[in-house]
DSSP file (Angstrom, degrees, kcal/mol; ACC not computed):
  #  RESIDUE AA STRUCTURE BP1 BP2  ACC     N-H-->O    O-->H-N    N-H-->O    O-->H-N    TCO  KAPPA ALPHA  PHI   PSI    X-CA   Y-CA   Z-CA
    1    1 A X              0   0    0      0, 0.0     2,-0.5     0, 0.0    21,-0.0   0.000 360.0 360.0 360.0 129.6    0.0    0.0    0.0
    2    2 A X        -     0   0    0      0, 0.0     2,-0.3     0, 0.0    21,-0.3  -0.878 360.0-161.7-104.9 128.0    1.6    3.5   -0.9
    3    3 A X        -     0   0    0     -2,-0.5     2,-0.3    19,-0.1    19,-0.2  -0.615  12.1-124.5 -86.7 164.8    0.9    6.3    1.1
    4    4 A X        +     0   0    0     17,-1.6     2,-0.4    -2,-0.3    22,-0.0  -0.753  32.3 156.9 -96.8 138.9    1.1   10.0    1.0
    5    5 A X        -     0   0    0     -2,-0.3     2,-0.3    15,-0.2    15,-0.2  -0.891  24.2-159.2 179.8-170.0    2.8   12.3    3.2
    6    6 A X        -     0   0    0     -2,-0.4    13,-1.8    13,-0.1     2,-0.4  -0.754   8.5-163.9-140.1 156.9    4.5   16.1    3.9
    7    7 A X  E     -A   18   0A   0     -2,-0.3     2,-0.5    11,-0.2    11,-0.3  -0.994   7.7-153.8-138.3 135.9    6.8   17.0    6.4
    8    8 A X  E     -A   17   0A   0      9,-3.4     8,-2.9    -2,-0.4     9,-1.9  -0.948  19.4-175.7-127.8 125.6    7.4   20.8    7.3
    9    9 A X  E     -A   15   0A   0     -2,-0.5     6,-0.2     6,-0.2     2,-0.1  -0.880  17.3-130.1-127.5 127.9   10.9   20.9    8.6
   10   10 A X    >   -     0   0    0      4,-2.1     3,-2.6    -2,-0.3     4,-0.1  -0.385  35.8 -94.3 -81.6 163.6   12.2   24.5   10.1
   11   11 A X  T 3  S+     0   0    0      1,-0.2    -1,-0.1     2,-0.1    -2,-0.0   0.713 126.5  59.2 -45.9 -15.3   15.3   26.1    9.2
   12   12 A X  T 3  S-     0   0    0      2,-0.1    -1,-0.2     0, 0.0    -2,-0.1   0.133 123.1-105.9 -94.1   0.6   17.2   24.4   12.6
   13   13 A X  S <  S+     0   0    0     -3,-2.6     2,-0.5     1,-0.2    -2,-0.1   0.578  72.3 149.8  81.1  14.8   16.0   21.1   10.8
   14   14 A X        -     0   0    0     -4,-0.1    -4,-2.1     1,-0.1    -1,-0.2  -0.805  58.9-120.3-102.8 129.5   12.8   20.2   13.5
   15   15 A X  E     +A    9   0A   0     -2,-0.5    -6,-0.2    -6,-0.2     3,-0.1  -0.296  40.6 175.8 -50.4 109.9   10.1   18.4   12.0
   16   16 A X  E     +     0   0A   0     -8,-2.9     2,-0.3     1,-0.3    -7,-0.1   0.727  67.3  10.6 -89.9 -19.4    7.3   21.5   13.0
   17   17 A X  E     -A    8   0A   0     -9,-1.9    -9,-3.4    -3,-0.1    -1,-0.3  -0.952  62.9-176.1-168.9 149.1    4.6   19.5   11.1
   18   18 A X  E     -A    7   0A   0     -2,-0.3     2,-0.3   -11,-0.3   -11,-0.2  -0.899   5.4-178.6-137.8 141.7    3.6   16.4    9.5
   19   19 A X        -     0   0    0    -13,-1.8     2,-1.1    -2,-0.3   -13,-0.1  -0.352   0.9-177.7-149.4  90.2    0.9   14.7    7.6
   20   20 A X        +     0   0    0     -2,-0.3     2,-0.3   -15,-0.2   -15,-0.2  -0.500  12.4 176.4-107.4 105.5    0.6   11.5    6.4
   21   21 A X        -     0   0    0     -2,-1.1   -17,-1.6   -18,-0.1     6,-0.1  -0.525  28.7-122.9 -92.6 143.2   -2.6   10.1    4.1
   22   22 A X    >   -     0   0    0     -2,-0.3     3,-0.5   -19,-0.2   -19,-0.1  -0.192  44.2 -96.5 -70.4-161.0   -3.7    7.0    2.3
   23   23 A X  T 3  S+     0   0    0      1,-0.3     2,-0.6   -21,-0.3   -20,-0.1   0.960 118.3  68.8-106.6 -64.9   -4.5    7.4   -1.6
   24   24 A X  T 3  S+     0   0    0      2,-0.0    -1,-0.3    -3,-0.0     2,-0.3   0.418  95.1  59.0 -55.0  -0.2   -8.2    7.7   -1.1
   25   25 A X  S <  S-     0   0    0     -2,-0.6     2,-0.3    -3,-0.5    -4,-0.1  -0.935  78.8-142.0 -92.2 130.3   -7.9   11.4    0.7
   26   26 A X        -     0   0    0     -2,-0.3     2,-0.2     1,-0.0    -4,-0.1  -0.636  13.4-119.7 -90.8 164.3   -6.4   14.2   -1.3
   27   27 A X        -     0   0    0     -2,-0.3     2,-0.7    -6,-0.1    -1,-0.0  -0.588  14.7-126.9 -93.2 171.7   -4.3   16.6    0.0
   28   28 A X     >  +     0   0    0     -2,-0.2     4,-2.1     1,-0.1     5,-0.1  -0.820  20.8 177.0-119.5 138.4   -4.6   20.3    0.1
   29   29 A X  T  4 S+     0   0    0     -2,-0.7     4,-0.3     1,-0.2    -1,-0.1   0.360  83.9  67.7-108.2  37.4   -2.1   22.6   -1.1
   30   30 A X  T  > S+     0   0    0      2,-0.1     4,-1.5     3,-0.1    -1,-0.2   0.807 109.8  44.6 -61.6 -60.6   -4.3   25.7   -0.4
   31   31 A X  H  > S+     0   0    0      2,-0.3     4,-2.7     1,-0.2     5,-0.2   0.792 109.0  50.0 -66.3 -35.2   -3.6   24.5    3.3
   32   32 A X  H  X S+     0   0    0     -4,-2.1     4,-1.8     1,-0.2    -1,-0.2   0.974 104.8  63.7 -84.8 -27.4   -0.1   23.8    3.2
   33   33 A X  H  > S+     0   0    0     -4,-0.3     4,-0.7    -3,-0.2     5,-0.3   0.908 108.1  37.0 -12.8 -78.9    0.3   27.1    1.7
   34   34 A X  H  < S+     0   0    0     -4,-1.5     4,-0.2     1,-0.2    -2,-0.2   0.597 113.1  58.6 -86.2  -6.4   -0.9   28.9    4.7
   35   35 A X  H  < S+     0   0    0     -4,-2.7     4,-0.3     2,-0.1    -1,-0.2   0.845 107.1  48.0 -72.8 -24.9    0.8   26.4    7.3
   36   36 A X  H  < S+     0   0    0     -4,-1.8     4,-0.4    -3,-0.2    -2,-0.2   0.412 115.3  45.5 -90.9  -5.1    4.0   27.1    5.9
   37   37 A X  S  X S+     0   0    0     -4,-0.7     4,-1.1     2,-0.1     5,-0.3   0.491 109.7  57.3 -52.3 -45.8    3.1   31.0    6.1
   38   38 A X  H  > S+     0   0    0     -5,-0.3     4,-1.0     2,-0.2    13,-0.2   0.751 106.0  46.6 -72.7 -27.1    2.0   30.6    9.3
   39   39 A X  H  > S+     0   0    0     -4,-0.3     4,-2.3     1,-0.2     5,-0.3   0.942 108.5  55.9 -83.5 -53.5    5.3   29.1   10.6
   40   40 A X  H  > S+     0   0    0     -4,-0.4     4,-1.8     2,-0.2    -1,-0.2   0.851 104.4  49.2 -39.5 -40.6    7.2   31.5    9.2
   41   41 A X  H  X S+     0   0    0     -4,-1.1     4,-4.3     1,-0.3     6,-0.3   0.907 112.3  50.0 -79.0 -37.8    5.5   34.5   10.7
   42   42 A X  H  < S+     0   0    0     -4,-1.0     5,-0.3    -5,-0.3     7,-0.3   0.747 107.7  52.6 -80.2   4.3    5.8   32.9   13.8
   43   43 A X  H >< S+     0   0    0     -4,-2.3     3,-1.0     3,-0.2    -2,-0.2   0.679 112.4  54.9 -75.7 -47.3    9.6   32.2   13.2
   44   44 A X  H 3< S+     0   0    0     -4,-1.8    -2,-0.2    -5,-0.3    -3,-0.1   0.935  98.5  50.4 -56.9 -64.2    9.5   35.6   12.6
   45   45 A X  T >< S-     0   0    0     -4,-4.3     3,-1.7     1,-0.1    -1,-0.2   0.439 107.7-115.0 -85.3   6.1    8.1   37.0   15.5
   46   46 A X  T <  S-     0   0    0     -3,-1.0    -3,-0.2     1,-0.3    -1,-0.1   0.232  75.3 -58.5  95.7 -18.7   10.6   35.0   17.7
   47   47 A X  T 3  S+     0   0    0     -6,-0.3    -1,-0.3    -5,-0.3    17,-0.2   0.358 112.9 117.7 118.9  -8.7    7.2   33.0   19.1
   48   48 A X  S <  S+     0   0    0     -3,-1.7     2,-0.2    15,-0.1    -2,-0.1  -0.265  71.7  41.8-110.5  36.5    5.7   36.2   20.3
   49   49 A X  S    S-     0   0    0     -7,-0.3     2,-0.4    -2,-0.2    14,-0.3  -0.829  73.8-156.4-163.1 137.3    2.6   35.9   18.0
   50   50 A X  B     -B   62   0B   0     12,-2.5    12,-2.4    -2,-0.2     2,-0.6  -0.990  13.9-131.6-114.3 138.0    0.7   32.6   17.3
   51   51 A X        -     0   0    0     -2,-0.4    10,-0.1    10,-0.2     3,-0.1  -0.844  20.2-150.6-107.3 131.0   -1.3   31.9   14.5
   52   52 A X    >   -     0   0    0     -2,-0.6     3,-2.5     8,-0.4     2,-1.1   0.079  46.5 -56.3 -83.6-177.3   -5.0   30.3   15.1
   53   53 A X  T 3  S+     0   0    0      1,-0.3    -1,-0.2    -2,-0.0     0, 0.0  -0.601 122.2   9.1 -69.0 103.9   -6.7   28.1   12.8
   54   54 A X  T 3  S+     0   0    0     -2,-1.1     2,-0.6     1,-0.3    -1,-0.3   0.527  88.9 165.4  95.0  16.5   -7.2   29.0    9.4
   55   55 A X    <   -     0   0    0     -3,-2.5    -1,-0.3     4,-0.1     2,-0.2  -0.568  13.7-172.1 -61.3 117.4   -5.0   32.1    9.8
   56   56 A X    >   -     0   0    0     -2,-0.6     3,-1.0     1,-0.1     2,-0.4  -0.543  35.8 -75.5 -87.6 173.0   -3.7   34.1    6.7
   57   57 A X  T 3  S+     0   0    0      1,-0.2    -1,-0.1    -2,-0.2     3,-0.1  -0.467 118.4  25.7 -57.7 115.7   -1.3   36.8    6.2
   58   58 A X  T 3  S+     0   0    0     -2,-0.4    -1,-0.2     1,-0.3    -3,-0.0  -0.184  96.3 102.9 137.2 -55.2   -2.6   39.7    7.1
   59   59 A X  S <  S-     0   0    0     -3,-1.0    -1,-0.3     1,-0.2     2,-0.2   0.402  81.6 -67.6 -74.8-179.2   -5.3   38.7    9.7
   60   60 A X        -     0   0    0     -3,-0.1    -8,-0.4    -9,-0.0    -1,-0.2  -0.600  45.2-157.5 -80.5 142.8   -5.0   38.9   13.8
   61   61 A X        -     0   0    0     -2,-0.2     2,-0.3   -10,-0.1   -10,-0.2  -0.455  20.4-112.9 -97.6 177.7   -2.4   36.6   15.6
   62   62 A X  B     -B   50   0B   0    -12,-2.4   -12,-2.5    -2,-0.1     2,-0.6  -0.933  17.6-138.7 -99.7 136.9   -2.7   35.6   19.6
   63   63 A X        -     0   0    0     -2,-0.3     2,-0.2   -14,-0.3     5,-0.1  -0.849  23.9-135.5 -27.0  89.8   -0.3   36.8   21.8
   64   64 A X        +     0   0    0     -2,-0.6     2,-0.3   -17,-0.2     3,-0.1  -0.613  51.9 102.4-102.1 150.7    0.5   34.0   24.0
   65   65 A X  S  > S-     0   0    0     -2,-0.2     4,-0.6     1,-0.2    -1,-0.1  -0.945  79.6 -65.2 175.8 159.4    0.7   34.7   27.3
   66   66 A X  T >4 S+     0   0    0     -2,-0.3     3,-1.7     2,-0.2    -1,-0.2   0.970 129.3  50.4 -26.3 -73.2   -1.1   34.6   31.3
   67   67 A X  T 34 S+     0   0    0      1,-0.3    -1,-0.2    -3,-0.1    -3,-0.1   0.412 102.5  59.5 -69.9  -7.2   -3.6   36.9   30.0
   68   68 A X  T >4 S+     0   0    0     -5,-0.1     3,-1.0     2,-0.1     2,-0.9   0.607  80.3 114.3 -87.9 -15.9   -4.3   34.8   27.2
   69   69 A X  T << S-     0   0    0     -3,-1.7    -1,-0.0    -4,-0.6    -5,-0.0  -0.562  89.8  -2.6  -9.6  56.4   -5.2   32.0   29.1
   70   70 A X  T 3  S+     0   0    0     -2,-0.9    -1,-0.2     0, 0.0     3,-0.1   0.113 119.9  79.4  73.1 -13.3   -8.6   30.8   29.1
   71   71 A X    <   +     0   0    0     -3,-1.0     4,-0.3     1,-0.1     5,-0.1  -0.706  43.5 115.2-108.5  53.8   -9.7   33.9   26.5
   72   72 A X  S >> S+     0   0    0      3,-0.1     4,-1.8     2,-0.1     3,-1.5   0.769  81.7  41.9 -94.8 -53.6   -8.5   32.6   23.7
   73   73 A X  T 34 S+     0   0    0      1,-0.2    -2,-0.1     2,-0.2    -1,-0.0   0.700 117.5  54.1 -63.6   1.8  -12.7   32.4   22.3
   74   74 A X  T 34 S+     0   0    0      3,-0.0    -1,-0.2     1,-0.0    -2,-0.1   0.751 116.6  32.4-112.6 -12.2  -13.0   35.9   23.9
   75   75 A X  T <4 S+     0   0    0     -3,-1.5     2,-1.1    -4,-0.3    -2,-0.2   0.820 118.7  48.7 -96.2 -55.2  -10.1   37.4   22.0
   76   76 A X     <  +     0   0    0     -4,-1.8     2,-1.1    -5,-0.1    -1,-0.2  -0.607  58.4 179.3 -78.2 111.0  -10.2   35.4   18.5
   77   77 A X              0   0    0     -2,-1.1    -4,-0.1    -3,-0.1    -3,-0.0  -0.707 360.0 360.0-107.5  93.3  -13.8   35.3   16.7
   78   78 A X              0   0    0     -2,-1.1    -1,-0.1    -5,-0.0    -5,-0.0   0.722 360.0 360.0 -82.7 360.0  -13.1   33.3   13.5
């Protein structure tokens, strides 16, 4: 049986994400598109911004943190 799958490996060479599917699911490369955006910005921002689910460029990050604690639904509305 052949499978599918992706690895997204950061520049320091750690596997940040992974995905591995059998031949009956495709994959999407809208979505790997914007995880591999999404890592970046947060490579970027040293860790000091997180990107939610179904984040693009552009959009609001979280700020992780104390105060973010438990308000994550009261600060992000997707």
């Amino acid at each position: 049986m052949d499978i599918r799958g992706r690895f997204l490996i950061d520049p320091d060479g750690v596997i940040q994400a992974a995905e591995i599917l059998s031949p009956p699911v495709g994959r999407n490369t809208d979505e790997l598109i914007r995880q591999v955006q999404a890592f970046q910005h947060v490579r970027e921002t040293e860790g000091k911004e997180a990107c939610p689910s179904g984040w693009t460029p552009g959009k609001p990050t979280l700020k992780p943190g104390p105060d973010l604690v438990g308000k994550v639904w009261e600060v992000w509305k997707p």
